[in-house]
C-alpha positions as CSV (number, residue, x, y, z in Angstrom):
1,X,140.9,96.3,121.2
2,X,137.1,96.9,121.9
3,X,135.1,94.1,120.3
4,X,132.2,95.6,122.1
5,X,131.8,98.7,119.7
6,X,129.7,98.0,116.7
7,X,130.9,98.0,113.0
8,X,130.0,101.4,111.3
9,X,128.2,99.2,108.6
10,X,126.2,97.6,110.8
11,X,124.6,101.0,112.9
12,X,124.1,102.1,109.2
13,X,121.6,99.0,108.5
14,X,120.2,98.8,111.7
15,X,119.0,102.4,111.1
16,X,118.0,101.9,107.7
17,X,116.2,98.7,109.3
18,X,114.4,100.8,112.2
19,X,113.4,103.7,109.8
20,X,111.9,101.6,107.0
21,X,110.0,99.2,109.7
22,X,108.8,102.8,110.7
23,X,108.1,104.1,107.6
24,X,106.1,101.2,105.8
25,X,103.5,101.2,108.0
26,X,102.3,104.7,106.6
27,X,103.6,103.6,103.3
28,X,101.3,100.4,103.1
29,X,98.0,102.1,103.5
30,X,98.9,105.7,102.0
31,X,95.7,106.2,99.5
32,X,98.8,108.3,97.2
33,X,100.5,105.6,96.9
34,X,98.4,102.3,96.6
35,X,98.1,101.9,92.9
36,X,102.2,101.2,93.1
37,X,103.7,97.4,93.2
38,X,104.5,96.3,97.0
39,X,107.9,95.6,95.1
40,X,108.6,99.0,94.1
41,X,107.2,100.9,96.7
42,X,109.8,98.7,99.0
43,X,112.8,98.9,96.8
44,X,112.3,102.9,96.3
45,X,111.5,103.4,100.0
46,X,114.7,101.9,101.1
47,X,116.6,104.1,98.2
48,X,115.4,107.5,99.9
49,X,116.5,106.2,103.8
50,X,119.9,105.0,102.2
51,X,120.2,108.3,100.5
52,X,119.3,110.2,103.9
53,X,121.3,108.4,105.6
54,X,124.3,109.2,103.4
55,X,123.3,112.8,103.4
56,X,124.4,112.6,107.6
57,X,120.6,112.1,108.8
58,X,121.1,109.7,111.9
59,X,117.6,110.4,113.8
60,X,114.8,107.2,112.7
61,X,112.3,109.2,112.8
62,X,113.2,112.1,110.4
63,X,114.9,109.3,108.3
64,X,111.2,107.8,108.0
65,X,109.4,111.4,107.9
66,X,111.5,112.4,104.9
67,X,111.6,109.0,103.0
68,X,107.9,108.9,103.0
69,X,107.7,112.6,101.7
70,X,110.2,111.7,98.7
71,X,108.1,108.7,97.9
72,X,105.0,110.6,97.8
73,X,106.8,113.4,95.6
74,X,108.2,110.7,93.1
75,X,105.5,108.1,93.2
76,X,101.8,109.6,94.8
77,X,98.9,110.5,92.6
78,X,95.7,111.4,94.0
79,X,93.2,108.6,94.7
80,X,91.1,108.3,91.7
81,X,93.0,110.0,88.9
């Protein structure tokens, strides 16, 4: 048996982990999406890369690209309004 292989479960987080770490740095200082709650910005965020990542996306960087487009779709406003 190969002990050496890791558990599906685990590449899933770890690229959930990678993408969000990726993701939040635009997230944090997007001027769309500033007047949200850290908390709900994070908890959505994570949503979308979980969704994506169920959808078959494997690659961190479209996983972070497309999470930050469906946050600003569901949650962005212009600055000021």
């Amino acid at each position: 048996m190969d002990h050496t292989s890791p558990k599906p479960e685990h590449t899933l987080d770890t690229l959930v982990s990678a993408a969000f770490e990726k993701s939040w740095r635009f997230v944090e200082k997007d001027p769309f999406l500033t007047h949200n709650a850290e908390a709900l910005l994070r908890a959505r965020l994570r949503a979308h890369l979980e969704r994506s990542l169920r959808t078959g996306e494997k690659n961190v960087f479209d996983l972070a690209n497309n999470a930050i487009c469906s946050l600003r779709t569901e949650l962005g406003r212009w600055p000021g309004l």
